[in-house]
ZAMARGU-4260 file (C-alpha; in steps of 0.2 Angstrom, whole numbers, plus 5000, padded with zeros to 4 digits):
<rodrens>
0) 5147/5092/5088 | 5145/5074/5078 | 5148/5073/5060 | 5140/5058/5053 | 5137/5051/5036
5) 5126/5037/5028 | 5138/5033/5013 | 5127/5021/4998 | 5129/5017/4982 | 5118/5029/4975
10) 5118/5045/4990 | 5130/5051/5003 | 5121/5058/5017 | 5131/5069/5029 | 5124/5079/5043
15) 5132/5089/5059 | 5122/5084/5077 | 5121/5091/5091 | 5118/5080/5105 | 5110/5086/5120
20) 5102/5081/5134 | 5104/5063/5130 | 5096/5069/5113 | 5101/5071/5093 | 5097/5086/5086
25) 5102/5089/5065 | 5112/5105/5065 | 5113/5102/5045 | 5112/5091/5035 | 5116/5090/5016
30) 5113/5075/5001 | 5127/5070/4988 | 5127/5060/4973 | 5140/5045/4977 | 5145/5042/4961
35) 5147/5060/4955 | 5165/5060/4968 | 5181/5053/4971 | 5178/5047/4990 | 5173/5052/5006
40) 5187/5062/5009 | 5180/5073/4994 | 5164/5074/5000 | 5168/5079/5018 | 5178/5090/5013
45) 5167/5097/5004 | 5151/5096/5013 | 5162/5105/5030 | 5169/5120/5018 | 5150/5123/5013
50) 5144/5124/5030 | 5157/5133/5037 | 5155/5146/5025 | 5136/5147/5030 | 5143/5150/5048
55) 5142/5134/5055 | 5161/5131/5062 | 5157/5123/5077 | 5171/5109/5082 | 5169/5093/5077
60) 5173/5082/5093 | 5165/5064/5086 | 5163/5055/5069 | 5155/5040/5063 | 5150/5034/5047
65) 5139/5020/5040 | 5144/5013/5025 | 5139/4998/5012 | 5151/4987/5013 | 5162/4979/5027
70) 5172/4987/5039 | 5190/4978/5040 | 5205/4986/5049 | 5195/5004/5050 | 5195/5002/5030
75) 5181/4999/5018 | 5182/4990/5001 | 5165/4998/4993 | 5156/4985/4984 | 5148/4995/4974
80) 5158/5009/4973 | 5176/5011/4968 | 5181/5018/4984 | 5191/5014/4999 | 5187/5022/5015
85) 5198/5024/5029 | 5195/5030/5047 | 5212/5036/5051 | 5214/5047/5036 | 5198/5054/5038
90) 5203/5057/5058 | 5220/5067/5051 | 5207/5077/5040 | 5195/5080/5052 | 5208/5081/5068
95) 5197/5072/5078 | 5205/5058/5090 | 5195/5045/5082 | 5182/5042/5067 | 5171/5026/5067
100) 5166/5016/5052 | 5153/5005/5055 | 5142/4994/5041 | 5126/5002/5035 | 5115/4990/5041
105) 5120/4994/5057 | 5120/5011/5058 | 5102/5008/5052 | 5097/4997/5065 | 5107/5010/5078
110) 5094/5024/5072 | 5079/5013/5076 | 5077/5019/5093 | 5078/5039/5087 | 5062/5035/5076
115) 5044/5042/5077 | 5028/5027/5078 | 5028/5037/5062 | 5041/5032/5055 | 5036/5013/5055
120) 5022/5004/5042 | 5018/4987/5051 | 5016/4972/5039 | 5013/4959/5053 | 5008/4964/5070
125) 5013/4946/5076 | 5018/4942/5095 | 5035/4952/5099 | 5044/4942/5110 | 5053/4953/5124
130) 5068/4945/5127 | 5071/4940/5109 | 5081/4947/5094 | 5079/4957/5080 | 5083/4958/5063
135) 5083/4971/5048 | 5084/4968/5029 | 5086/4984/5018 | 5085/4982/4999 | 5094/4996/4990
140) 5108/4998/4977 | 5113/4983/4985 | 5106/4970/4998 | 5111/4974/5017 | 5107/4964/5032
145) 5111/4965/5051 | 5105/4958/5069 | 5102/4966/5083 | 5105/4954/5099 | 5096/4956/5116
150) 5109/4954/5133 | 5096/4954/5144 | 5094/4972/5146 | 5101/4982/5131 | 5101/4978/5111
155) 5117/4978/5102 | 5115/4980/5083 | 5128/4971/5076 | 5133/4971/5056 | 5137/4954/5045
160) 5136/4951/5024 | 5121/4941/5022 | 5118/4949/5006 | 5132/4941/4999 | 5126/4924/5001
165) 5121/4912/4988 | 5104/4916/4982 | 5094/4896/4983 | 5080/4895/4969 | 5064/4891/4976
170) 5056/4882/4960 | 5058/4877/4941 | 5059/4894/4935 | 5071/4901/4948 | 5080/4889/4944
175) 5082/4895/4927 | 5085/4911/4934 | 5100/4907/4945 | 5107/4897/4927 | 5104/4914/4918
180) 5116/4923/4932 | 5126/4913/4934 | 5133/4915/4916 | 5128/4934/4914 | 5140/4936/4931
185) 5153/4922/4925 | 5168/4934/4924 | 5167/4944/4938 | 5159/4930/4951 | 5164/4915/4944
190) 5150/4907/4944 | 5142/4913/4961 | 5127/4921/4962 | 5120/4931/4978 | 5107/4936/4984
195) 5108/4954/4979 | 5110/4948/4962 | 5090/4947/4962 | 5086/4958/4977 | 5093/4977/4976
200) 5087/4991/4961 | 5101/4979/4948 | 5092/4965/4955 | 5074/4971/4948 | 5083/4975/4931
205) 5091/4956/4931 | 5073/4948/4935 | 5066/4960/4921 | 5079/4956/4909 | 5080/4937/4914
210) 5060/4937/4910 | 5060/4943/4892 | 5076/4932/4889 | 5068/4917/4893 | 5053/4922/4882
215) 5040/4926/4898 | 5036/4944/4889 | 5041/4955/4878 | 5048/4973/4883 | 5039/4989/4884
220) 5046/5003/4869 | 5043/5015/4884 | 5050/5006/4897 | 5064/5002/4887 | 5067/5020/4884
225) 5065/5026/4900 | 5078/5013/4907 | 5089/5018/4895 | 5089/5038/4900 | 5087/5035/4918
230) 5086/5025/4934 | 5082/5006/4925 | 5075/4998/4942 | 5064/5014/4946 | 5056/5013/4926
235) 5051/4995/4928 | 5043/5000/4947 | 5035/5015/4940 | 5028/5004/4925 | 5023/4993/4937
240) 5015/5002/4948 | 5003/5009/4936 | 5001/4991/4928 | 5006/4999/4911 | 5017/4984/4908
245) 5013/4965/4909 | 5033/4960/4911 | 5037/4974/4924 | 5019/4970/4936 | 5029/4949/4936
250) 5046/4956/4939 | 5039/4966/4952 | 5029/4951/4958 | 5045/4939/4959 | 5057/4952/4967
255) 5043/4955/4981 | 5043/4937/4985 | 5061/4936/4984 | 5061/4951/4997 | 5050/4939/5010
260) 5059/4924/5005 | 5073/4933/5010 | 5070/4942/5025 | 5063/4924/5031 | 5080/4918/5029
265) 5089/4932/5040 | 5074/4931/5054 | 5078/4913/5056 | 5098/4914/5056 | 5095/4927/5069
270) 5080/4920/5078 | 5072/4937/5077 | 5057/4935/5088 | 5056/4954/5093 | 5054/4959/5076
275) 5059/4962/5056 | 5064/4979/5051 | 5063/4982/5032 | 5072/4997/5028 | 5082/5003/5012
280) 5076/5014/4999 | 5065/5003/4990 | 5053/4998/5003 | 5045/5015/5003 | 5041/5015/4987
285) 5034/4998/4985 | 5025/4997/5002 | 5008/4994/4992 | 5017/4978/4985 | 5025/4974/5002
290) 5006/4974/5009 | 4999/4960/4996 | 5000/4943/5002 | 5016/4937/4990 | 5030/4945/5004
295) 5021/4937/5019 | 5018/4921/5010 | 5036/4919/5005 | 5042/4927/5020 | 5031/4911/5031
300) 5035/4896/5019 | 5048/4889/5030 | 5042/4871/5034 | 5038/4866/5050 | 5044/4883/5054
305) 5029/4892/5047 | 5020/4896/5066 | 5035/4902/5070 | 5036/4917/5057 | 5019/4922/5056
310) 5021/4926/5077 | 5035/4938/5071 | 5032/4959/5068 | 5038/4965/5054 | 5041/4984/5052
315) 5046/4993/5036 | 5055/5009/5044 | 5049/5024/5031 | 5062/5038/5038 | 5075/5039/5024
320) 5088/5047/5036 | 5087/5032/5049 | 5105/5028/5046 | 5111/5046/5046 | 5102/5046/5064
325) 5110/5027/5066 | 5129/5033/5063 | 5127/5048/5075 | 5118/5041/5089 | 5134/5025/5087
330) 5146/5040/5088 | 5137/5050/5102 | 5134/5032/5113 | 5152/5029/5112 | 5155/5045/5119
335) 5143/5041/5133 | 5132/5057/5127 | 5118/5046/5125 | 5111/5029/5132 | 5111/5013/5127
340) 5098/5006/5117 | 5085/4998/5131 | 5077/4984/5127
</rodrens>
């Protein structure tokens, strides 16, 4: 039996899975609130004194965990959340020989080959190159990004912190954007301003914010209240969405590009010719948005290397457990339980 666990800012996932016949099969599965806990170690223990009261006591043989944030030593530093993760206590815990932390963005890009045609909206249809690499961007509570290299004969997702890099305005107003940032994050970046900063649910809320700031609108009383009582990106998305507020419609307008402009950046670090995977839980909800020309026009203005991106797919994956399934199929690979992602 494999425990494995998609740990986010916002949710924990943890399921038990069975694999079989070079297969994954979800025993159970159950969703926590992140920030409502401690750490993981609260959680897992937790989630295994539920399930074993329901009966299922089945040994746990493997572990793997995806997690935002990078894995260093078998720990975790959560960015956004005050945690630390460490695979060795959680081994102790579990008494199993080893547990894996991997980055989220790679357990993502390891569930790809579980996935349904289903599971996939296609923004660009483009000319997948079979022998080239691929990428995946997912815009959440924060910004994660991996690639996924071709040997030859298999495909290797591998994580990295692109995220984190610094966010380059494209024009006058971004500009003013990055200056605004800059100074709102002064004490705790010192001055640096990433990319997450304007792509993620916070980054919605600074675009938004940054907007009536510098005088482009004036805020919604509904919106405003609805932020203030609950999730603030998903109340300027809703308004958006329904067009019931001017500044929320340009917010969303500007993150969307951003999210092209972005993901451009990542496909041509990574060369990735096989295809673009957009996952995260915001795609999903925006995929109407994702379909208007803004994301593919910013996601193609490269330069000279504008053929080159409008030849590549790009995929939004619209399975929300993807690196649930990601973290357990890591585990059960390693374990030889299941092949190696053919390319």
């Amino acid at each position: 039996m494999i425990l494995a666990g998609d740990i986010g800012g916002t949710s924990t996932r943890l399921a038990l899975v069975e694999a079989k016949g070079g297969k994954l099969n979800v025993v159970v599965q159950t969703k926590y609130k992140s920030r409502e806990h401690q750490g993981l170690d609260e959680i897992v223990t937790a989630f295994i004194a539920t399930h074993q009261a329901a009966g299922h006591r089945e040994k746990i043989e493997h572990a793997a965990f995806g997690i935002a944030g990078p894995v260093r030593g078998k720990r975790v530093h959560t960015p956004n959340l005050p945690w630390v993760v460490d695979a060795s206590q959680l081994a102790a815990k579990l008494q199993v020989a080893d547990v894996h932390l991997l980055n989220d963005l790679e357990a993502n890009a390891s569930g790809i080959p579980v996935l349904e045609s289903s599971d996939f909206v296609t923004l660009n249809i483009g000319q997948p190159d079979p022998l080239g690499n691929a990428a995946i961007i997912s815009a959440g509570t924060g910004l994660g990004e991996a690639g996924i290299n071709f040997d030859g004969k298999y495909l290797h997702p591998f994580a990295c912190e692109g995220g984190h890099s610094d966010f380059a305005p494209r024009d006058a107003m971004e500009s003013e954007l990055l200056l605004y940032l800059r100074e709102k994050f002064r004490d705790v970046s010192h001055g640096h301003v990433s990319y997450e900063r304007v792509l993620s649910g916070p980054g919605l809320v600074n675009i938004y914010e940054f907007l009536i700031y510098s005088g482009q609108g004036k805020a919604s009383p509904e919106v405003a209240a609805a932020m203030k009582s609950g999730d603030p990106a998903a109340a300027i998305s809703i308004a958006a969405a329904r067009q019931s507020c001017q500044i929320c419609v340009r917010a969303m307008e500007i993150f969307v590009s951003f999210y092209g402009a972005e993901a451009g950046n990542l496909a041509l670090k990574i060369m990735a010719t096989r295809a673009i995977y957009i996952g995260g839980g915001i795609a999903p909800k925006i995929i109407a948005k994702l379909k208007e020309p803004q994301f593919m026009e910013a996601f193609c203005a490269k330069g000279r290397m504008r053929p080159l991106m409008a030849a590549m797919p790009i995929h939004v994956l619209m399975n929300e457990y993807t690196a649930l399934f990601g973290a357990a199929r890591y585990a059960a690979q390693l374990a030889r339980l299941v092949p190696e992602w053919c390319g």
